[in-house]
N, C-alpha and C positions, 0 to 999 in steps of 0.2 A: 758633366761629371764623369761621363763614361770613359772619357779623352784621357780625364785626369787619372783614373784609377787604373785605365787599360792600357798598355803598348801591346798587348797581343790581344784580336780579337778572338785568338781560339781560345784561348786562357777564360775570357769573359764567358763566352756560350757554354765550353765547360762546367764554370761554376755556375752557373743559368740554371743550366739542364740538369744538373743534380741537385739541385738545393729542389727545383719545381720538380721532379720527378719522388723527392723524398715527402715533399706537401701533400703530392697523388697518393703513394702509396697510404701514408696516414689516413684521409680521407679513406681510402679505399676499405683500407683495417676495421675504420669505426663504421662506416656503412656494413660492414659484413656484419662485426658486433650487434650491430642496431637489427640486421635481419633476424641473424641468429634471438633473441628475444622475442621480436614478430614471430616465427615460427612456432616458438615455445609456447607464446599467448595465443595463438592460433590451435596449436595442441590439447591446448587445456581446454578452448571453446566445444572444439570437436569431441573431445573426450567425453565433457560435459554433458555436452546432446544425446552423445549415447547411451551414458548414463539412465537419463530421462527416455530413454525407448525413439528416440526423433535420429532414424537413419539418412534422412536428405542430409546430402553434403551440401551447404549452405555456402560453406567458407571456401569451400574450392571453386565451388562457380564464380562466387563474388569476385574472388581473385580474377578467376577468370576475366569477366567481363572488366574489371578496374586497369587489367595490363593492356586487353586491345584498345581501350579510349587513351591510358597513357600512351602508347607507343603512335595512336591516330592523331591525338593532338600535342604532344609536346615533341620529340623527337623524331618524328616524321615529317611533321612539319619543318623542321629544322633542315632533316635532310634535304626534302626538296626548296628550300631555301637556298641553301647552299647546292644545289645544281642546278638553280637558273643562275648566281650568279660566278659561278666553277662557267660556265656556257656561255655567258656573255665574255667572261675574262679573257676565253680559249679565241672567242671568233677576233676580238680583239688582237690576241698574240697571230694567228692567222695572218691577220691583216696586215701588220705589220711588220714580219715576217716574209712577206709576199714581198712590200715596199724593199725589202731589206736586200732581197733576190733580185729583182728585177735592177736593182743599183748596180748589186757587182756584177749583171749581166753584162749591163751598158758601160761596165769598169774595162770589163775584157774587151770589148767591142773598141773604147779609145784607146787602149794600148796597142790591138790590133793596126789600128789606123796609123798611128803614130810609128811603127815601125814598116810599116806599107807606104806612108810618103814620101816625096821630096820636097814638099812645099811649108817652109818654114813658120809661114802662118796656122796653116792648119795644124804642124805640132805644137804650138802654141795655144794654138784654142783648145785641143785635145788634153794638153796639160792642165789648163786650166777649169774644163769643167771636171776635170777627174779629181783634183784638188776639191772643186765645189762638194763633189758626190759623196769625198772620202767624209766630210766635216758631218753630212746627213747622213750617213751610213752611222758616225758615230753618235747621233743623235736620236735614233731610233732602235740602234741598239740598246742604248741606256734605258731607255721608255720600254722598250722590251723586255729586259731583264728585270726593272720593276714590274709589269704584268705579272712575271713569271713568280715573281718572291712574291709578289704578293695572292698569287695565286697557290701557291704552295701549301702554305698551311689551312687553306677551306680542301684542297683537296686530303690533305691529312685527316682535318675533322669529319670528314664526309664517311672518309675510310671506318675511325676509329665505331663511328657511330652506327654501320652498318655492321662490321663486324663484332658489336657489344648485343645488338638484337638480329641477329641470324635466326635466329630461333623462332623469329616471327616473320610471313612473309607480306608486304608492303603491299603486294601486287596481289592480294585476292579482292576479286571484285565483290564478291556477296557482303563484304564488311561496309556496312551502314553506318555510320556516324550516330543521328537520330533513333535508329533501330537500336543499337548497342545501350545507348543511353536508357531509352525507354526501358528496354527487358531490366537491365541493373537497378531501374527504381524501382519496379514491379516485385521485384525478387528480395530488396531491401525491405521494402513492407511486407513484405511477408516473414522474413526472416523476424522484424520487432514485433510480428506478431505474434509467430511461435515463442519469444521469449518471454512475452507480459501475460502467457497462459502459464508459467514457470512460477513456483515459489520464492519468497523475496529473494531469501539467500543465495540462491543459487541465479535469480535474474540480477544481484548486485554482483556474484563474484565473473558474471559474463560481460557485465558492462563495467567493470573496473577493466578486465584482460583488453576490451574497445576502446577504452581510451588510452589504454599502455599500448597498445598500437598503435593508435594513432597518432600520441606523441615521437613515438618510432618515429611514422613514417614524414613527420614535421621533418625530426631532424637528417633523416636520408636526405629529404630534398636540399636541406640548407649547403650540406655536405656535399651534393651533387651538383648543384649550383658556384661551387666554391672548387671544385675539382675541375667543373667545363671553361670555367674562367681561367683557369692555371694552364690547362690546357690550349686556351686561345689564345692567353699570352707567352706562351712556351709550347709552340705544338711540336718540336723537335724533342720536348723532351720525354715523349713514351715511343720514342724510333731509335734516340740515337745509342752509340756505340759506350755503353757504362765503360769497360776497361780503358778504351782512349781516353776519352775525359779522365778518367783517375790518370793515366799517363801525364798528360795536361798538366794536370794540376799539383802532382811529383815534383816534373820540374819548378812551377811557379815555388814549390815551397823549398829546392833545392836555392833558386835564385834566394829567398829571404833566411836561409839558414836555420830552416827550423828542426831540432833534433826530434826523429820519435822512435829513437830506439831507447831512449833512458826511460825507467819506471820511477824514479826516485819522485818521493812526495815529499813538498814543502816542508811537512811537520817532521817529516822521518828522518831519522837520526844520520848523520852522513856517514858513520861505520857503517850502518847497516846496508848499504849500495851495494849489490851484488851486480850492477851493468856496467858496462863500460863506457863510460861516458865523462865528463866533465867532472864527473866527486872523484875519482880519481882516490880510491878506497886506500889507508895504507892500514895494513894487517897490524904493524909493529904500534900504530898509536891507534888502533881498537884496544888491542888487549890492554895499553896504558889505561885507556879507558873505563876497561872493564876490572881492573885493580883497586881504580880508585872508590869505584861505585862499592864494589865487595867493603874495600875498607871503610869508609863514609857512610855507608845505609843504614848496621846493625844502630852504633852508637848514636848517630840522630833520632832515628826512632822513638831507642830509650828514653833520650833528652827530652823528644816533643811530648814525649808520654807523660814525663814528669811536669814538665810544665805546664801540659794541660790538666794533670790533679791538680795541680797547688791550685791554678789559677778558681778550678771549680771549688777548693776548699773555701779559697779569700770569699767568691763570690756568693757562696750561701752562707757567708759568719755575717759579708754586707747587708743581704738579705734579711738576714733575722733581724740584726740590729735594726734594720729600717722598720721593719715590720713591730718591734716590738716601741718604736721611737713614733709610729703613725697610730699606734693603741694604744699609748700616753695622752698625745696631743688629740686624740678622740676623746678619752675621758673627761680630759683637763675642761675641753667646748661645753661636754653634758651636764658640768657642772657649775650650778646656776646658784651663788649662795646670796639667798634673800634677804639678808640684811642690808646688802651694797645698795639703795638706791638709788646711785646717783648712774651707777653702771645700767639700771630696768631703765631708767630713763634715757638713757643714751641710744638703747638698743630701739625703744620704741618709737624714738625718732627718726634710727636709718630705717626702721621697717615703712616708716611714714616716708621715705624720698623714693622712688621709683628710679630701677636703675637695668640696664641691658648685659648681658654675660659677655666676653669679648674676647679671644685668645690673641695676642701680637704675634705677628709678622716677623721676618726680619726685615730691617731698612723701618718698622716702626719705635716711635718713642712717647715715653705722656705726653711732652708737648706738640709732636705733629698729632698725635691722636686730638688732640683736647679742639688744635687748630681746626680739624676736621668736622668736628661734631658741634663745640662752643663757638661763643660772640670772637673770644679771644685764642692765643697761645698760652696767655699766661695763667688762664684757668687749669693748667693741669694740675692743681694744686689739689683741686676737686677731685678729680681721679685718687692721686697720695693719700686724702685725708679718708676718702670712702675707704679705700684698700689699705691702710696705712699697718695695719696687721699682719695682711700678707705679702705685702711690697717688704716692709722689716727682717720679717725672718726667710726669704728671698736673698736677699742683700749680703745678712750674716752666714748665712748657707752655703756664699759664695765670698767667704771672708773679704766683704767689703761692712764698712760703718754705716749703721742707719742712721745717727744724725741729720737731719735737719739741712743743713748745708749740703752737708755729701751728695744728699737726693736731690737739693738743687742744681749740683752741678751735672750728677747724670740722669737729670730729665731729658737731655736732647738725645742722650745715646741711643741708638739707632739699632743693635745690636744686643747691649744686656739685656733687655727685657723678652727679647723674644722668646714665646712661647708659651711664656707664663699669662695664665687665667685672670681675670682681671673685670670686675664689676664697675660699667662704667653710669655713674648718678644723672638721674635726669635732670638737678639742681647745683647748675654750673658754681657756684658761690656756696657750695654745701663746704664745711668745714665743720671739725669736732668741738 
């Protein structure tokens, strides 16, 4: 893929080494961040204690002792990781090296010979192992330059790592491993213990600040972890030269034409261009512009104004009428005149059919419905005759005929009905 995207490999480590150098510095940002709050919850601990009359520095020592096992066991270790094998690489290049010398010794030594003879053989032979030597010579160069690249960047990491803990020195002997550990747990107990002699309060608001610490200190490592990585696969990129790379990478964007002198934003009006660039501003059709808007603004305004009264007058005269056309057909319901019998007995028989509340869909119709739930499709008639009240005044509402037929024919539509509320009978063969 590299082939494909690259014809210049400086162009490629260019963009490498700053994209990875701009990943460090982020990293770098949030770990400061993240100290900076450690510090602050650390502050408030110490503040705390003293409060409560408790002058041992607690949290300085702990510090103390938690950086010399970090920098014993994680870091240090690394180092001397990376200088046994920085030391094997080197005796390595050494060595080969040596092979490399002692070739073109024996290079000068045949040409020597060769202009020292007269014996046509021997410059022949002399040609010929020199020939041999040149093919090893370049074959151990190769092998050698690999050493060296890939020796390059552990000796970076070495560097970087050393000079990130200067401040601590590697080589004191008195620094125990065992010993370190031990004092730190001694000192830990003691620390939980001076706090559980502490009122709740003030032992919750210490162990809330411990564990904001210590999530801190989770995400430093994740962060620091994610930084040594970038670095290992990028160690040129906290060495190399920022302004070359931006050079670099000039030209790359000169080769694709990319402008960045223009400000112009997509949405921005193309009078409004003040750069020189591709809008290509003309003053004389701004002002056309700015004419037409003058004349054009005021009178729309007024129009959209009018027309949004009227439209609110229409819509609360609809309003009322509806309102007062839903307070009819309420009364009209509440009105139960006892004489009708034939009407109480009607009623008392749908009350007698069990039936489910149902709103349509679009793409539904009475007869897919009915097909869904009945024996049949052609039970939708069941649906009609339950609802046949409010299917009718639906229909005329929507100036279509409630007839008999009519609803035969738009039971299959798939589209009118939707939406409309709809009580569907649990007795597929119910009719009035």
């Amino acid at each position: 893929m590299n082939e494909l995207l690259f014809g210049n490999i400086i162009e490629k480590e260019a963009l490498e080494n700053i994209l990875a150098l701009n990943q460090i510095k982020k990293c770098d940002n949030a770990i400061n961040n993240y100290n900076n709050e450690i510090n602050e919850q650390k502050n408030n601990i110490i503040n705390t204690l003293e409060n409560e009359g408790i002058k041992e520095d607690y949290i300085g020592k702990l510090d103390k002792y938690k950086k010399i096992l970090s920098n014993m066991t994680g870091e240090n270790d690394r180092i001397s990781e990376l200088s046994i094998i920085i030391e094997e690489n080197e005796n390595r290049i050494n060595e080969f090296q040596d092979k490399v010398n002692e070739l073109e010794s024996r290079q000068e030594e045949l040409k020597k010979e060769i202009f020292e003879t007269n014996d046509p053989s021997k410059v022949i032979e002399c040609q010929n192992e020199i020939e041999n030597n040149n093919v090893r010579i370049n074959d151990l160069n190769e092998i050698l330059n690999g050493l060296i690249s890939d020796n390059t960047p552990l000796l970076i990491e070495k560097e970087y790592l050393i000079a990130k803990n200067s401040d601590f020195d590697f080589n004191i002997p008195n620094y125990n491993k065992e010993d370190i550990s031990k004092d730190l747990d001694e000192l830990t107990k003691e620390f939980n213990t001076v706090i559980e002699g502490l009122d709740l309060p003030i032992r919750e608001n210490i162990e809330f600040c411990q564990k904001k610490i210590k999530n801190r200190e989770i995400e430093i490592e994740k962060l620091t972890n994610r930084k040594n990585s970038i670095i290992e696969a990028f160690p040129n990129s906290i060495s190399f030269d920022l302004d070359l790379a931006y050079t670099d990478i000039e030209n790359l964007l000169e080769e694709l034409d990319i402008k960045q002198n223009c400000t112009c934003v997509p949405d921005e009006n193309i009078f409004d261009c003040e750069c020189e660039c591709a809008c290509e501003c003309d003053c004389e059709e701004q002002e056309e512009y700015n004419e037409v808007v003058e004349e054009t603004t005021e009178p729309e305004i007024e129009e959209d104004i009018k027309d949004e009264i009227s439209l609110i007058d229409d819509t609360e005269e609809v309003i009322e009428e509806k309102v007062e056309e839903d307070i009819k057909e309420e009364n009209e319901k509440t009105v139960v005149e006892p004489e009708v019998e034939e009407n109480i007995e009607d009623s008392k028989e749908s009350e007698e059919i069990g039936s489910v509340s149902y709103v349509l869909s679009e793409g539904e119709s009475l007869v897919n419905i009915a097909e869904k739930v009945y024996p049949s499709a052609s039970n939708w008639e069941a649906i009609y005759y339950f609802n046949k009240e409010e299917i009718d005044k639906y229909l005329v509402s929507n100036g279509i005929s409630n007839d008999f037929e009519t609803v035969k024919e738009l039971a299959n539509d798939t589209s009118l009905f939707a939406g409309i509320k709809l009580e569907i009978p649990t007795d597929y063969n119910y009719k009035i």
